[in-house]
Each structure stands twice: as C-alpha cells, then as structure tokens.
TORTISE-495935 format. One record per residue: x negated, y negated, z of N, C-alpha, C in turn; residue in three letters. Coordinates in steps of 0.05 Angstrom, whole numbers, plus 5000, padded with zeros to 4 digits. Atoms other than C-alpha are relative to their C-alpha. Layout:
residues N
XYZXYZXYZALA...
END
This chain:
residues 137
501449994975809335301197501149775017UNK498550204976813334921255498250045021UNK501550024976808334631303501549735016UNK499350174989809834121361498749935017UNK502750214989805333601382500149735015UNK500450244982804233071421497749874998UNK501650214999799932541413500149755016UNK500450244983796232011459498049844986UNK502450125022793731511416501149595017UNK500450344994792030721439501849844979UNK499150225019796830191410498149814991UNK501750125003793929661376499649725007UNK501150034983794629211428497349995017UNK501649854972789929531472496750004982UNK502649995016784629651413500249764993UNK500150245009785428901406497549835019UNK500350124983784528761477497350125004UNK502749855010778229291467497949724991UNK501349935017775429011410499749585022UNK500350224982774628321460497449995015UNK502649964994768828591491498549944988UNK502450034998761828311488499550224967UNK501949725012758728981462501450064977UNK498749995012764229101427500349874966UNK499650185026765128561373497749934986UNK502449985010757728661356500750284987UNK499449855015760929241320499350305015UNK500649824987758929781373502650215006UNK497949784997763730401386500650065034UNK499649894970767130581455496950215009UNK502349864986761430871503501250285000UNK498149715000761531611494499850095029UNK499349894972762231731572502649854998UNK496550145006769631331555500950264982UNK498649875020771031881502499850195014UNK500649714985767632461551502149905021UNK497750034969772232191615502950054975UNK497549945009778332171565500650204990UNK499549725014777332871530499350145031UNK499649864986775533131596503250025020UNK496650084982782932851625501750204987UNK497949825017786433191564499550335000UNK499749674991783733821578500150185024UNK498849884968785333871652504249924988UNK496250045004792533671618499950254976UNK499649835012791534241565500150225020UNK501049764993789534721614502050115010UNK497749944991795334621657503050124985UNK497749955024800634711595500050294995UNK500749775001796835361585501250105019UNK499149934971798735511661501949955003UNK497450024996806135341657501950094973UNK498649955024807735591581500450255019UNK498349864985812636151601498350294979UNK500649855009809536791569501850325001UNK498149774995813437371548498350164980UNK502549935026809037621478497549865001UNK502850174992803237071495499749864966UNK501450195027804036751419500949765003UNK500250374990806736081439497049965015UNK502050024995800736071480497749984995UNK501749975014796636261440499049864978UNK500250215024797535771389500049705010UNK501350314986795635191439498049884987UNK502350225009790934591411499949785019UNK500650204985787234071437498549884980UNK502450265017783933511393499349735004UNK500250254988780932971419497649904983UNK501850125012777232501374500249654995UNK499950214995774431841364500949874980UNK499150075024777731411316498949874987UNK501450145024775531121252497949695012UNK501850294984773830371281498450065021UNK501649974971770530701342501249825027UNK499250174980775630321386502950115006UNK497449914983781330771400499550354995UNK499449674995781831561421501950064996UNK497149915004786631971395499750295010UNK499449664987788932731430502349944992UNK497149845016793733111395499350315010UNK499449854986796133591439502450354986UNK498249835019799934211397499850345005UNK499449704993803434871408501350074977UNK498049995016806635261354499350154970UNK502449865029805035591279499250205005UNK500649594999801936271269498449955022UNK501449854979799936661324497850204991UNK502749775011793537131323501650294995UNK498849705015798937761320501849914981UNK498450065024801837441257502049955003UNK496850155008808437191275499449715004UNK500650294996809236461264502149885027UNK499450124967811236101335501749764986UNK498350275007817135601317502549935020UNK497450094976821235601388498349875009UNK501050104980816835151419501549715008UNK499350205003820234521412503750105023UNK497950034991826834901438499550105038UNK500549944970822635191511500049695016UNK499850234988821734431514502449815009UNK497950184998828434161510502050285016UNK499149824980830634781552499949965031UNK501050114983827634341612499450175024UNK500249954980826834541676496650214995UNK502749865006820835141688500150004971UNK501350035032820935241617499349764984UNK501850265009818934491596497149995014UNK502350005003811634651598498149785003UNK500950195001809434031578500349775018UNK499050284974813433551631498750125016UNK501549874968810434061694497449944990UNK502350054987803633971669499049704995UNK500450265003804233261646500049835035UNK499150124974806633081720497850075010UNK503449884985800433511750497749844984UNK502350105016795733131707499949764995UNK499450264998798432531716497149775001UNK502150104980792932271761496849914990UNK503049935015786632521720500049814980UNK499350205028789932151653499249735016UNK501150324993789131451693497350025008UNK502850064991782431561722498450104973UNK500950065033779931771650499949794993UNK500150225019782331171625498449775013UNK500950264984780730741686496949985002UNK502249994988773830971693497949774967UNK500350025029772730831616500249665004UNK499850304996775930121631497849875012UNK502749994983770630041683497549954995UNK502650055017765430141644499549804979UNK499850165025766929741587500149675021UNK499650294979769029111642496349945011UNK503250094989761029211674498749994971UNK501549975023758229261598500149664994UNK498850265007762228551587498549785016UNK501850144979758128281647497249995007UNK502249885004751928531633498749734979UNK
END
C-alpha cells in the first residue's frame, strides 16, 4: 500500500519555546481553541487539495486523509496530510507521489498549499496570541 503524506509537525524548538509559558510549565496542554484554529487551517488546506487533485476515476481522491492530533506532551500538533492506498473501488492508488512531481496543474498539493497559505499563519498566529495573553494573565 503506497501512500504519500505530508506532515506539519512543530520542531522542538518551538515546543521548547512553548513549554516557556506560565500555564504551560504547570504541566497544562495547548488551549484547545490553539488545536481547533490549527485543525481548522488544515482542513481549509485539505479541502483545497481535494479541489485541485486532477480526477479522471476519482480514487486518488478518494483516498485523501486528514489527521490532526494533539501530541503526547500536549505541547505540539501534528497533521498528517495523506493521499494514496486502496481506493473504495478496490484498486490500490500508488501514482500519487508521481502527479506531484509532474508539477505544474497536476501538483495538487503546491496549488492548494499556496491558496492556504494565509489561513496556516493565522491558525498558528491566533494560537500564539492566545498563549502570549494566558502568559500575562
């Protein structure tokens, strides 16, 4: 089963610079309106992928995922983004990796990464935001 995924996951950096917070280092977990703004980002960026996969049979398509969950420490999000693997009419989907490196309209993933650009920072930023007024609180 050949799937191809993409993952947006926090270095650990960032869950460092996290775990710095106040609220935070009292052992508390990202605020879930930080996990709801960032799963709602990734699925205006799934939706679009949906809306630019090239459809000729609809089983690449059809074998789109979205998983967005919180991680173990409660201090970093991970989305894993994945096309690919059996389809619901039984054939298993294993060109996906080559519509991507086919670029242009058929790179799926770059057209709706670029359209979704925008949403992915204000997800994160709003999240930042919150956690910066929690710190001041």
């Amino acid at each position: 089963m050949a799937r191809s995924s993409v993952r947006f996951v926090q270095d650990d950096t960032f869950a460092h610079w996290l775990s710095s917070f106040r609220k935070l280092k009292d052992g508390e977990k990202l605020p879930a309106s930080a996990v709801r703004e960032w799963r709602a980002a990734n699925e205006v960026l799934f939706s679009h992928t949906q809306q630019y996969a090239h459809v000729l049979s609809g089983d690449m398509k059809s074998t789109g995922n979205l998983e967005v969950e919180l991680g173990e420490s409660g201090l970093t999000i991970d989305a894993d983004l994945s096309y690919g693997g059996p389809a619901s009419s039984g054939e298993d989907v294993d060109y996906t990796v080559y519509e991507l490196r086919r670029g242009g309209s058929h790179d799926f993933f770059a057209r709706a990464l670029k359209q979704s650009t925008s949403i992915l920072e204000e997800g994160v930023g709003h999240a930042m935001i919150e956690l910066m007024r929690d710190a001041f609180e």
